[in-house]
Structure formats: structure tokens, C-alpha cells
PDBQT receptor file of N, H, CA, C and O in Angstrom, charges set to zero:
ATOM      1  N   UNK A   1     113.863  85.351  94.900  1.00  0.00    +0.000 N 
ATOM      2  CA  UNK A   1     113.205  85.535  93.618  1.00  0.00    +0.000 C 
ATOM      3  C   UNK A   1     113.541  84.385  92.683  1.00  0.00    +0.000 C 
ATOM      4  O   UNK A   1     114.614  83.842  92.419  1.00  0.00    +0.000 OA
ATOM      5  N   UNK A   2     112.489  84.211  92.326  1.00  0.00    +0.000 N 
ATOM      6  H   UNK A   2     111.618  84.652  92.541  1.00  0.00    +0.000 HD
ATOM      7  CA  UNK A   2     112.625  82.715  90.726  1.00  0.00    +0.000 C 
ATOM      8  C   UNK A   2     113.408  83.258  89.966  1.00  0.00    +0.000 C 
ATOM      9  O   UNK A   2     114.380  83.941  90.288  1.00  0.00    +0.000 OA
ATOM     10  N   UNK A   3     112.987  82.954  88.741  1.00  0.00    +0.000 N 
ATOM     11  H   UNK A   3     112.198  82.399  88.480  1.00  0.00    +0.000 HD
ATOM     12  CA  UNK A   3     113.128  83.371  87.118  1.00  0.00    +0.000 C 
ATOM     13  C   UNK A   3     111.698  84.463  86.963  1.00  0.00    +0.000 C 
ATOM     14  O   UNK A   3     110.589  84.562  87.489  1.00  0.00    +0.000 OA
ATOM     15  N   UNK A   4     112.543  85.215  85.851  1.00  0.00    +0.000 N 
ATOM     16  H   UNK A   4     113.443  85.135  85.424  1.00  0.00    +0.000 HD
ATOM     17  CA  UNK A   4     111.758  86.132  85.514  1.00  0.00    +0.000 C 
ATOM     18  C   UNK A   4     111.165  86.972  86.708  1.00  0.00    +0.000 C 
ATOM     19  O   UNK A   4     109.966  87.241  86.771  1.00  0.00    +0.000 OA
ATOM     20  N   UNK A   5     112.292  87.455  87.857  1.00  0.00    +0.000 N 
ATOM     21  H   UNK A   5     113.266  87.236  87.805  1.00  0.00    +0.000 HD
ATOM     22  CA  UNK A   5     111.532  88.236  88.782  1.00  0.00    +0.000 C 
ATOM     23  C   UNK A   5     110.527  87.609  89.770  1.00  0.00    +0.000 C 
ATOM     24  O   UNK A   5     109.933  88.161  90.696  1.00  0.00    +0.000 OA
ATOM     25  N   UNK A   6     110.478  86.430  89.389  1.00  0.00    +0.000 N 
ATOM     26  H   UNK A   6     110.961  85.982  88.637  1.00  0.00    +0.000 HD
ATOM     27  CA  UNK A   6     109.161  85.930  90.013  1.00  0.00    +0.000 C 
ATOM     28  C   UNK A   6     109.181  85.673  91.596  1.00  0.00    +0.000 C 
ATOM     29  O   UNK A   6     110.212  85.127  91.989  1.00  0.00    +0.000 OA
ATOM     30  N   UNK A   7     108.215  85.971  92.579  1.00  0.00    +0.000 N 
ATOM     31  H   UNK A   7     107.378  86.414  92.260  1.00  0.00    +0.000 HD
ATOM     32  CA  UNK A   7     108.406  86.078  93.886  1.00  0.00    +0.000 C 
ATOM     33  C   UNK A   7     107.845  85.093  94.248  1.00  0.00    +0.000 C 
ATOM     34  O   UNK A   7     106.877  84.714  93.589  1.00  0.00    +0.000 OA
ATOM     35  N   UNK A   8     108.324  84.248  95.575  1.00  0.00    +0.000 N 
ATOM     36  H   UNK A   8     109.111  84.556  96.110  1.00  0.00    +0.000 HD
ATOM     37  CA  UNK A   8     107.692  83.035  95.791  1.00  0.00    +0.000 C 
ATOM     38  C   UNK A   8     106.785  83.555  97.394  1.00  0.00    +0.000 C 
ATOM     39  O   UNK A   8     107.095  84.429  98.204  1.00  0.00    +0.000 OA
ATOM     40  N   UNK A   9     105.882  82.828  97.383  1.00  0.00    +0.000 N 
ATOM     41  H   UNK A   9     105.630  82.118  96.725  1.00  0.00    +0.000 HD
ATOM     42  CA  UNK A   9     105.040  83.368  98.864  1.00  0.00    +0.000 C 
ATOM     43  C   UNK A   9     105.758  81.845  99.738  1.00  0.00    +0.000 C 
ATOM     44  O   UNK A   9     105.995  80.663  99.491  1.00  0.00    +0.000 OA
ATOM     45  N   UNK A  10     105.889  82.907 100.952  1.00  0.00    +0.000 N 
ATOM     46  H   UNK A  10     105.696  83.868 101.152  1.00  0.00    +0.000 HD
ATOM     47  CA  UNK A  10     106.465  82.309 102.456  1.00  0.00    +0.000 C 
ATOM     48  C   UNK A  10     104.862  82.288 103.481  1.00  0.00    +0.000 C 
ATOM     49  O   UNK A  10     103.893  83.044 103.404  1.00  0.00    +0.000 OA
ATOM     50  N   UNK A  11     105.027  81.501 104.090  1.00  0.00    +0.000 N 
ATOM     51  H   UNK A  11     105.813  80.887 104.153  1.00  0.00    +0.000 HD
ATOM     52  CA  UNK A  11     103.881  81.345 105.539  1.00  0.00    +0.000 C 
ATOM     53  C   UNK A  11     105.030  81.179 106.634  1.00  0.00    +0.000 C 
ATOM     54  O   UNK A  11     106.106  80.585 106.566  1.00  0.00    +0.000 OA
ATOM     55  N   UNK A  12     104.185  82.216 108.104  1.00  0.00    +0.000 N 
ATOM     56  H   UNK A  12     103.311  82.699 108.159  1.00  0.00    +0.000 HD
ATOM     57  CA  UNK A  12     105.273  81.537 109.159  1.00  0.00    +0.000 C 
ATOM     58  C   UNK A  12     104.261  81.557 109.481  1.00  0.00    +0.000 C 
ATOM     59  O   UNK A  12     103.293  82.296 109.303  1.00  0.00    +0.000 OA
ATOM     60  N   UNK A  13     104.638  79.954 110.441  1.00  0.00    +0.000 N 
ATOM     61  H   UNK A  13     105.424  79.354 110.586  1.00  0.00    +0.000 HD
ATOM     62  CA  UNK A  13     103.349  79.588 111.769  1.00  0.00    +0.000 C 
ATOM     63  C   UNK A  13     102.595  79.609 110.975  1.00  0.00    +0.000 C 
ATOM     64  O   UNK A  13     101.616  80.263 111.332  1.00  0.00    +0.000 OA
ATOM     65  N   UNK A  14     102.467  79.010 109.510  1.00  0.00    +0.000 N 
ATOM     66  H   UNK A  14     103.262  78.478 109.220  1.00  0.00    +0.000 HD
ATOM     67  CA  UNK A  14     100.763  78.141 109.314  1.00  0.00    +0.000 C 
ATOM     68  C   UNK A  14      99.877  79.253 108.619  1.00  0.00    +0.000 C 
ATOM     69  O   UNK A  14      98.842  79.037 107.989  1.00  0.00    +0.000 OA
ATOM     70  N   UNK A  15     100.527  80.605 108.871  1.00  0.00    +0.000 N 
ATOM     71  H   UNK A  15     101.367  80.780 109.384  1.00  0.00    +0.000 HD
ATOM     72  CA  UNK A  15      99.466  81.889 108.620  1.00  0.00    +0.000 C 
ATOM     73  C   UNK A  15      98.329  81.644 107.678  1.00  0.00    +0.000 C 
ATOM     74  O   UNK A  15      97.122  81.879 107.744  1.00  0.00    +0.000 OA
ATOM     75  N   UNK A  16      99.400  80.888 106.438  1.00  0.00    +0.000 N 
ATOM     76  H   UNK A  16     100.380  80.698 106.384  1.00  0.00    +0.000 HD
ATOM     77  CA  UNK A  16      98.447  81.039 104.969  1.00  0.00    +0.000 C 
ATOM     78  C   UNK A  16      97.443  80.331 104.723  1.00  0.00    +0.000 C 
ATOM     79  O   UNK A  16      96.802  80.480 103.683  1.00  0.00    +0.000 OA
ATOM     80  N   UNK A  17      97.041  79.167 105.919  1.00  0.00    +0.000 N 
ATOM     81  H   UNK A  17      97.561  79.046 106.764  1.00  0.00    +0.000 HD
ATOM     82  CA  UNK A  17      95.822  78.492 106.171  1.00  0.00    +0.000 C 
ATOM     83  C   UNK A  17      95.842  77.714 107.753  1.00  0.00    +0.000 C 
ATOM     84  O   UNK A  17      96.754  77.786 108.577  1.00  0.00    +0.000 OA
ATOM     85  N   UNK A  18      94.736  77.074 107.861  1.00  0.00    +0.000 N 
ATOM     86  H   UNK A  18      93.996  77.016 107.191  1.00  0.00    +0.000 HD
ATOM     87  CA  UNK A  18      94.040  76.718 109.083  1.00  0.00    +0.000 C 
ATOM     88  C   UNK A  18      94.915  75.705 109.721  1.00  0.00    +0.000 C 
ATOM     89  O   UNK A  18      94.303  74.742 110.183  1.00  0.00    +0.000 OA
ATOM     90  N   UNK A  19      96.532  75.693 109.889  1.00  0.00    +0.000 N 
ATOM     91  H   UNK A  19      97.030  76.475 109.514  1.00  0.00    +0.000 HD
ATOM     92  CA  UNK A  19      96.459  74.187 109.675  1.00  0.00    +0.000 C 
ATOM     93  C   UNK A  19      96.153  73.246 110.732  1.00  0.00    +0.000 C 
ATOM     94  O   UNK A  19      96.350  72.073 110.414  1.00  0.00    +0.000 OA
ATOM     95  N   UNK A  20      95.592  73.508 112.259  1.00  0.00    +0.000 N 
ATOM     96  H   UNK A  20      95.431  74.461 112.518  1.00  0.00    +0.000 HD
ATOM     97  CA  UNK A  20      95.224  73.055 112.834  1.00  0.00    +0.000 C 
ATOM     98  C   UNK A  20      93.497  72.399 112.502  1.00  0.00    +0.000 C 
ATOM     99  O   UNK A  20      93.068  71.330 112.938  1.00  0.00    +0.000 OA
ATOM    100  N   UNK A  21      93.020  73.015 111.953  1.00  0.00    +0.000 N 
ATOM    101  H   UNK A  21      93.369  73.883 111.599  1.00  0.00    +0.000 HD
ATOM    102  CA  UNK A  21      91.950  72.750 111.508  1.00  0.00    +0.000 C 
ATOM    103  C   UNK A  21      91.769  71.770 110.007  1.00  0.00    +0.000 C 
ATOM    104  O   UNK A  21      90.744  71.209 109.620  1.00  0.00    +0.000 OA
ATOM    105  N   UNK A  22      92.832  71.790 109.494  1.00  0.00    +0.000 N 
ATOM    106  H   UNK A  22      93.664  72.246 109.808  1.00  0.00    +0.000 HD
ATOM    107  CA  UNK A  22      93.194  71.258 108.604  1.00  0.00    +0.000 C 
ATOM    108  C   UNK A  22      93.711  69.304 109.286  1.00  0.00    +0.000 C 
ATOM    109  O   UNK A  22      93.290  68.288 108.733  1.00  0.00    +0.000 OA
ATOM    110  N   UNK A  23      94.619  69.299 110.482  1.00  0.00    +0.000 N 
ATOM    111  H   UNK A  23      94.961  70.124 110.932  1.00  0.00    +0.000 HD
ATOM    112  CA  UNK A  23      94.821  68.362 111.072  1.00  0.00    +0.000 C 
ATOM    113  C   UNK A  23      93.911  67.828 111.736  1.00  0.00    +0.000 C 
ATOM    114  O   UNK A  23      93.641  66.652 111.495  1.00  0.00    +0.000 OA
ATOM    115  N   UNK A  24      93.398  68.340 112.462  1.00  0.00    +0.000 N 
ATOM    116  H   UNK A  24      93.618  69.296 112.658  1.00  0.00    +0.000 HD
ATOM    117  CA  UNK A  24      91.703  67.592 113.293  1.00  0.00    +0.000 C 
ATOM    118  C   UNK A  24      91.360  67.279 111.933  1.00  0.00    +0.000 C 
ATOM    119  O   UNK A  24      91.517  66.065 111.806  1.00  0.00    +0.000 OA
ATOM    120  N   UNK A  25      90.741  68.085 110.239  1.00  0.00    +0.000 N 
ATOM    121  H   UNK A  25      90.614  69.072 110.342  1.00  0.00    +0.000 HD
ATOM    122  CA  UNK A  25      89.774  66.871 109.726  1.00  0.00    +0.000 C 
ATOM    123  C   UNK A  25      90.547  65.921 109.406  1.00  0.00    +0.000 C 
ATOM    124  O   UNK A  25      89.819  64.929 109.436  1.00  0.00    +0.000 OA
ATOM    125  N   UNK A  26      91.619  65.589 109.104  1.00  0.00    +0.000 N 
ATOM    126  H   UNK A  26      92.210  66.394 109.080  1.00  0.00    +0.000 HD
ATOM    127  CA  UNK A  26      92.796  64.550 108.381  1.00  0.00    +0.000 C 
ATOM    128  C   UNK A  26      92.354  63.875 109.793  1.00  0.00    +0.000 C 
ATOM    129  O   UNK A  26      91.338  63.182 109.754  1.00  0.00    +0.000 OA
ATOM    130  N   UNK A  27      92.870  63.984 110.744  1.00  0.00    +0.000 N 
ATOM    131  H   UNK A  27      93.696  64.547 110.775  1.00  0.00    +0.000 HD
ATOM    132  CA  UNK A  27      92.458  62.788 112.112  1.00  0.00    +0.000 C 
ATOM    133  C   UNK A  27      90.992  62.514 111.847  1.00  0.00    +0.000 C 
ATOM    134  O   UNK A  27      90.993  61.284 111.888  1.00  0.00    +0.000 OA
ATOM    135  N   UNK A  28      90.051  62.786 111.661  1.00  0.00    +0.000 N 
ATOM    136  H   UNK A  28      90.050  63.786 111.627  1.00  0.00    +0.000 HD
ATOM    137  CA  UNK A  28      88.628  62.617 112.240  1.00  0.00    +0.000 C 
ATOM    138  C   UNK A  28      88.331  61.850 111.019  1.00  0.00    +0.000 C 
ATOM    139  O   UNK A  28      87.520  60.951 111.243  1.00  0.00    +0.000 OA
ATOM    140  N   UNK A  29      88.790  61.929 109.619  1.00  0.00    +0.000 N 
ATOM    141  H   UNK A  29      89.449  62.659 109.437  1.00  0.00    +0.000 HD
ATOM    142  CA  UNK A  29      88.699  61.211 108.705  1.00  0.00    +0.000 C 
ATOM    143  C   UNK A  29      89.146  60.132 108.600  1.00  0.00    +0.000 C 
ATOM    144  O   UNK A  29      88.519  59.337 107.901  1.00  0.00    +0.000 OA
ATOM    145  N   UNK A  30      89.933  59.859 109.011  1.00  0.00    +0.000 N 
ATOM    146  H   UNK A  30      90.443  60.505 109.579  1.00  0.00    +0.000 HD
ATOM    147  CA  UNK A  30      91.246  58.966 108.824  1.00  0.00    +0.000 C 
ATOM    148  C   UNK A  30      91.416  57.569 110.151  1.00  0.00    +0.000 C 
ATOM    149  O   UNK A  30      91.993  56.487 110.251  1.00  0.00    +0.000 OA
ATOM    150  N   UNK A  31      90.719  58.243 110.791  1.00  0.00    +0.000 N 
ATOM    151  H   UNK A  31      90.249  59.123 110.709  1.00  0.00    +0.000 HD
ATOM    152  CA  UNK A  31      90.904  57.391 112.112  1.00  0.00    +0.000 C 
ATOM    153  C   UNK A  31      90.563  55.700 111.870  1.00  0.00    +0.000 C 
ATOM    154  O   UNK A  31      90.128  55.227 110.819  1.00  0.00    +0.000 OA
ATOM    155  N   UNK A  32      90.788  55.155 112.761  1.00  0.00    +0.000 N 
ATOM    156  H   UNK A  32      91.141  55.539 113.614  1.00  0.00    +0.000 HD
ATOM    157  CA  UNK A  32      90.230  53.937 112.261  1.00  0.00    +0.000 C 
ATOM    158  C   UNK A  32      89.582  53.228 113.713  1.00  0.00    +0.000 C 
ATOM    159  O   UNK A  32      90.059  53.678 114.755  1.00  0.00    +0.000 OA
ATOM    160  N   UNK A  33      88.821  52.448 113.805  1.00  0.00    +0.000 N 
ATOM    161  H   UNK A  33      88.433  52.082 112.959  1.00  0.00    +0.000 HD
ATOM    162  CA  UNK A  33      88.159  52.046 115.169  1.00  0.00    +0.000 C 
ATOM    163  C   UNK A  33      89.036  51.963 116.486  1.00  0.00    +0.000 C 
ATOM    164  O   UNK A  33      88.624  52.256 117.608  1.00  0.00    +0.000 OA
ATOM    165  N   UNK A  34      90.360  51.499 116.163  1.00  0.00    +0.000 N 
ATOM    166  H   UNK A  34      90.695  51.261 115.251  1.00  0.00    +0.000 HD
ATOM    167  CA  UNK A  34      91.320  50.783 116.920  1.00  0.00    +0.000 C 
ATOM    168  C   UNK A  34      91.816  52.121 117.402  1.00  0.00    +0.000 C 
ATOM    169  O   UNK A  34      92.823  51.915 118.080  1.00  0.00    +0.000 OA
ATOM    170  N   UNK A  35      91.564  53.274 117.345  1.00  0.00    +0.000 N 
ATOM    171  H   UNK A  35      90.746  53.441 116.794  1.00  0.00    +0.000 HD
ATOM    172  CA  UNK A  35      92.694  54.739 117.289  1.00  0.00    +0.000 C 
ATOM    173  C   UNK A  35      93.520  54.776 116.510  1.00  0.00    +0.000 C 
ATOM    174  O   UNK A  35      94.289  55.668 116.868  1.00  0.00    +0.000 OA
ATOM    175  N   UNK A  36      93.833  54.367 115.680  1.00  0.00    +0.000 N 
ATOM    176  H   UNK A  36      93.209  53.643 115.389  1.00  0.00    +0.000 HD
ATOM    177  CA  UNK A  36      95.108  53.856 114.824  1.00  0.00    +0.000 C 
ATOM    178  C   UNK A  36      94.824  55.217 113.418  1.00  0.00    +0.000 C 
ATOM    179  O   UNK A  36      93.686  55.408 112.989  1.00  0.00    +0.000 OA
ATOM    180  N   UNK A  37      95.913  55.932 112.938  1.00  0.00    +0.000 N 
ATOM    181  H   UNK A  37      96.837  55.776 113.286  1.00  0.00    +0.000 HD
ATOM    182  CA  UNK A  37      95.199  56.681 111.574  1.00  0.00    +0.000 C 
ATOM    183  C   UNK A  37      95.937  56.428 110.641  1.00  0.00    +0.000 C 
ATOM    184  O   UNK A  37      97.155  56.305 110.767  1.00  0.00    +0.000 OA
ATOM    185  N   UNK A  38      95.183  56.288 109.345  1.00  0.00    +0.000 N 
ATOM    186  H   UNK A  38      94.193  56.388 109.242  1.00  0.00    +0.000 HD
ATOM    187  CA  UNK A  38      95.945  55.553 108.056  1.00  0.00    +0.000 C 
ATOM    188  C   UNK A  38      96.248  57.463 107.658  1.00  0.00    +0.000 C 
ATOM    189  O   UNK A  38      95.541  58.451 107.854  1.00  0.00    +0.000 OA
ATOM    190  N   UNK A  39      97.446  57.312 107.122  1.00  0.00    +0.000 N 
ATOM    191  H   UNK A  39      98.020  56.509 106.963  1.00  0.00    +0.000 HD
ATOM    192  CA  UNK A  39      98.015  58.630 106.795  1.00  0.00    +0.000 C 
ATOM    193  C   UNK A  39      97.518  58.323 105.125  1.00  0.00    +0.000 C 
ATOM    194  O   UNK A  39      97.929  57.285 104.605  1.00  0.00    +0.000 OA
ATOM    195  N   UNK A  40      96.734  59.148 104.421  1.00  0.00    +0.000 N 
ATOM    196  H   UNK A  40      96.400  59.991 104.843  1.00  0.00    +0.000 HD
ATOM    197  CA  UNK A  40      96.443  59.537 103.032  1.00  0.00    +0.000 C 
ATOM    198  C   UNK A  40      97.713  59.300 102.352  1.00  0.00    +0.000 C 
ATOM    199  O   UNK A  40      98.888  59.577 102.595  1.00  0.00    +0.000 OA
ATOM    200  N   UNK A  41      96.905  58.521 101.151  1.00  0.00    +0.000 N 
ATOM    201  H   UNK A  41      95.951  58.296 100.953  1.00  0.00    +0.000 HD
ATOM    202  CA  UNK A  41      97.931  58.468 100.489  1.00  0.00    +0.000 C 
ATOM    203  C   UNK A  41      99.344  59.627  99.985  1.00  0.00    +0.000 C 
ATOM    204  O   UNK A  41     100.562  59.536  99.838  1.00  0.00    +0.000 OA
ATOM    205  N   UNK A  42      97.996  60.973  99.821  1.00  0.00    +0.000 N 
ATOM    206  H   UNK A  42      97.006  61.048  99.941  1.00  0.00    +0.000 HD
ATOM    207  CA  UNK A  42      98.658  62.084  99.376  1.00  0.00    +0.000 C 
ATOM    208  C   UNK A  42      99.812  62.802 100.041  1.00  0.00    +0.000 C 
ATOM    209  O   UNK A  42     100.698  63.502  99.550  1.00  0.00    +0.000 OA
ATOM    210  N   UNK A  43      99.516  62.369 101.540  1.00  0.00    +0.000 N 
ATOM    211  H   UNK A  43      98.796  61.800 101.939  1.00  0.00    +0.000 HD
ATOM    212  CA  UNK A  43     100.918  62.604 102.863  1.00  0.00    +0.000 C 
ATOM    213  C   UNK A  43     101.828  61.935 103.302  1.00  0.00    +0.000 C 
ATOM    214  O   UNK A  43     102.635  62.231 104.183  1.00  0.00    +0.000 OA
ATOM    215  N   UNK A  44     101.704  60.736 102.530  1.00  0.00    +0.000 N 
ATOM    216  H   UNK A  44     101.048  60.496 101.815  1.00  0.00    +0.000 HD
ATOM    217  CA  UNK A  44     102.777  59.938 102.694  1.00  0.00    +0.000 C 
ATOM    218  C   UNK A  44     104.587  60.291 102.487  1.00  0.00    +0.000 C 
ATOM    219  O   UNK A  44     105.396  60.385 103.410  1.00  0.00    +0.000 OA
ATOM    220  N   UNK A  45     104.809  60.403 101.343  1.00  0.00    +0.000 N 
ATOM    221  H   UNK A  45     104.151  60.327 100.593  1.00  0.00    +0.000 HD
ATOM    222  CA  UNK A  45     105.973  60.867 100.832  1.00  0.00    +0.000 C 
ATOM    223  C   UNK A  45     106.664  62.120 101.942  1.00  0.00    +0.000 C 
ATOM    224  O   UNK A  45     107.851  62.211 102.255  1.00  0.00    +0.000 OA
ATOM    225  N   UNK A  46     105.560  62.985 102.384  1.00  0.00    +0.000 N 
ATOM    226  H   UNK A  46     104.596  62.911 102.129  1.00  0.00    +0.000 HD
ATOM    227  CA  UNK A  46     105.771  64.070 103.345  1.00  0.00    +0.000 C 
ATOM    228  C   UNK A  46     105.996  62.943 104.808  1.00  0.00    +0.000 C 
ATOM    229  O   UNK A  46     106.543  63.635 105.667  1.00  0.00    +0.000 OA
ATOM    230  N   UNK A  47     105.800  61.696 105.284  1.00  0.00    +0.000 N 
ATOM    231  H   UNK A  47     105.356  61.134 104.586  1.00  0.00    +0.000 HD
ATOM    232  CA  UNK A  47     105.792  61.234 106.442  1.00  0.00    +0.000 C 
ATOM    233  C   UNK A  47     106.740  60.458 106.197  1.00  0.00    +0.000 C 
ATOM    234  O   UNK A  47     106.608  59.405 106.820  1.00  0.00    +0.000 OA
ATOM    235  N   UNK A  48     107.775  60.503 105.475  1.00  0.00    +0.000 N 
ATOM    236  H   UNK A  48     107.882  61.358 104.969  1.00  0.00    +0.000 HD
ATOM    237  CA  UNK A  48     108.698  59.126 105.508  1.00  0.00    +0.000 C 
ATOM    238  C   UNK A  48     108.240  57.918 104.487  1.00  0.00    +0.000 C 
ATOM    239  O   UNK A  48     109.063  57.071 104.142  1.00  0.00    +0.000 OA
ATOM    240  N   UNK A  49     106.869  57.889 104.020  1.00  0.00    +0.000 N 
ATOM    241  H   UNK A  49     106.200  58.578 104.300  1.00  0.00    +0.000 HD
ATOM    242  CA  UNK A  49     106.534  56.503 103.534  1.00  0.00    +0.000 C 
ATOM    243  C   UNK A  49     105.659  55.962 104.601  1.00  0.00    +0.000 C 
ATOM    244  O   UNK A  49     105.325  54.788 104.443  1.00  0.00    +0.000 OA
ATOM    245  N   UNK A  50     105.152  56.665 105.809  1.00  0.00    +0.000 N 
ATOM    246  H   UNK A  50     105.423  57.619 105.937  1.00  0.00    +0.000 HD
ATOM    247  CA  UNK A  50     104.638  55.711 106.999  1.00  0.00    +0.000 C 
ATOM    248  C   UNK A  50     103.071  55.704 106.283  1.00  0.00    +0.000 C 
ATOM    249  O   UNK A  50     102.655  56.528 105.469  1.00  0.00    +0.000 OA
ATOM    250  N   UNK A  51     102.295  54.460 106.866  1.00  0.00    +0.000 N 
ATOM    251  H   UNK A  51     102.633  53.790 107.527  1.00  0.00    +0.000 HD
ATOM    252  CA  UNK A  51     101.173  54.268 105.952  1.00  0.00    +0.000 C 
ATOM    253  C   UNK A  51     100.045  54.467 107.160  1.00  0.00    +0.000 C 
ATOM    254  O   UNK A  51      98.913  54.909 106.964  1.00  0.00    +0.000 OA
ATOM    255  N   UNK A  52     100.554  54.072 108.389  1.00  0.00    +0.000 N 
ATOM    256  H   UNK A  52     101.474  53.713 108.548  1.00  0.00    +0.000 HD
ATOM    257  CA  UNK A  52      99.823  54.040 109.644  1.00  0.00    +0.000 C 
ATOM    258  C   UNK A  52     100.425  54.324 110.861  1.00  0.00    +0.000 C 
ATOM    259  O   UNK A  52     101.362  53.743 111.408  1.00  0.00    +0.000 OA
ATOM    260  N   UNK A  53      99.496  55.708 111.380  1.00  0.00    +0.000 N 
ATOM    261  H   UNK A  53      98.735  56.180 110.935  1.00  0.00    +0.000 HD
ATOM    262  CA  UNK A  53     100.250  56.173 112.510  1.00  0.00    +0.000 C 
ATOM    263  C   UNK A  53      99.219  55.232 113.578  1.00  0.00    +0.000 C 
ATOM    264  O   UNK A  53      98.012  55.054 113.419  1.00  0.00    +0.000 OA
ATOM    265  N   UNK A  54      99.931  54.790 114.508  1.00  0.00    +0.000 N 
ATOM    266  H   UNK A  54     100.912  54.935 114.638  1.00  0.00    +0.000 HD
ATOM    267  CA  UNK A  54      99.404  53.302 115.885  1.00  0.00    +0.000 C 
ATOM    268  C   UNK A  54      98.903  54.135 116.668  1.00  0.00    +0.000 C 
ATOM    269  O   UNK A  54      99.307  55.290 116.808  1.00  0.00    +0.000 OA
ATOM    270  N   UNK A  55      97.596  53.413 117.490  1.00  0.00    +0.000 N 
ATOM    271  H   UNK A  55      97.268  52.475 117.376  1.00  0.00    +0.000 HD
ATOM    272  CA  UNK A  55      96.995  54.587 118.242  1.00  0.00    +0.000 C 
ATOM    273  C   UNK A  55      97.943  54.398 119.178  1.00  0.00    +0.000 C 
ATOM    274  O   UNK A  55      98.889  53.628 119.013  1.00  0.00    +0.000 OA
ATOM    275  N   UNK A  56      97.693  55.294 120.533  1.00  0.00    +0.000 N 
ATOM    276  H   UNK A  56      96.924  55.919 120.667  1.00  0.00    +0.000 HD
ATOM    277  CA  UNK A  56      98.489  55.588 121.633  1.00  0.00    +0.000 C 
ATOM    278  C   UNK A  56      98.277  54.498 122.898  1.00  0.00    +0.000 C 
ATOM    279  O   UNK A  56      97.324  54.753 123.635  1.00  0.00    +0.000 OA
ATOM    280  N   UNK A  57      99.121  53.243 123.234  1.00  0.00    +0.000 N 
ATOM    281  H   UNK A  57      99.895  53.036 122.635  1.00  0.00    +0.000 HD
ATOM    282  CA  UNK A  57      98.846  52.628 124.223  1.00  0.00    +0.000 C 
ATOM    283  C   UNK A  57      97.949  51.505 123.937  1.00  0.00    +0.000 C 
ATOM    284  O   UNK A  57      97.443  50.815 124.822  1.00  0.00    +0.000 OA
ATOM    285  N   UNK A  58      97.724  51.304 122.423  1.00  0.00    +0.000 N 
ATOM    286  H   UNK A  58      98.135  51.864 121.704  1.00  0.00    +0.000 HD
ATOM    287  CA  UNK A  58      97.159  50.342 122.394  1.00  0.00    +0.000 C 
ATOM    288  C   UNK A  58      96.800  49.166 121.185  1.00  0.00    +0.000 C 
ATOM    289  O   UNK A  58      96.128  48.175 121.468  1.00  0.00    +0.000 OA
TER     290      UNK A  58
């Protein structure tokens, strides 16, 4: 509990939204010709600071 009683909401496993569906559009958006995906600005801070995840093998 917060202040003032206040209750905070928990998710296990993603419940409280899609997040697989949420990850396919972030990939499908994001992609770049090479396979390579520029991580949004807005997810950065959540990834370390990484700006570009390298495609696979290439």
C-alpha cells in the first residue's frame, strides 16, 4: 500500500496487456532493411541506453 491507503496494481506474466503483441508491433515498426531494430527512443532507458538491437548473423 502507498500513502493514503492507496493500492498499487501488480501484472504476472504480462496479464494486464498483450505484451507479445505489443513486441511483434515494436519489431515490425522498428525494423530496419538490414534486420537490424532501432529500439524507440521511449525504451531506451528500459534497455541499458542500447539504440540498436543487430540483426542476427548479419
Amino acid at each position: 500500500k502507498g500513502e493514503n491507503g492507496t493500492q498499487f496494481v501488480h501484472t504476472l506474466n504480462g496479464s494486464g496487456l498483450a505484451v507479445g503483441r505489443t513486441l511483434i508491433a515494436v519489431l515490425e515498426n522498428y525494423q530496419q532493411a538490414d534486420g537490424s531494430v532501432v529500439v524507440p527512443d521511449a525504451l531506451r532507458p528500459y534497455m541499458g541506453g542500447l539504440e540498436v538491437i543487430p540483426a542476427n548473423g548479419g
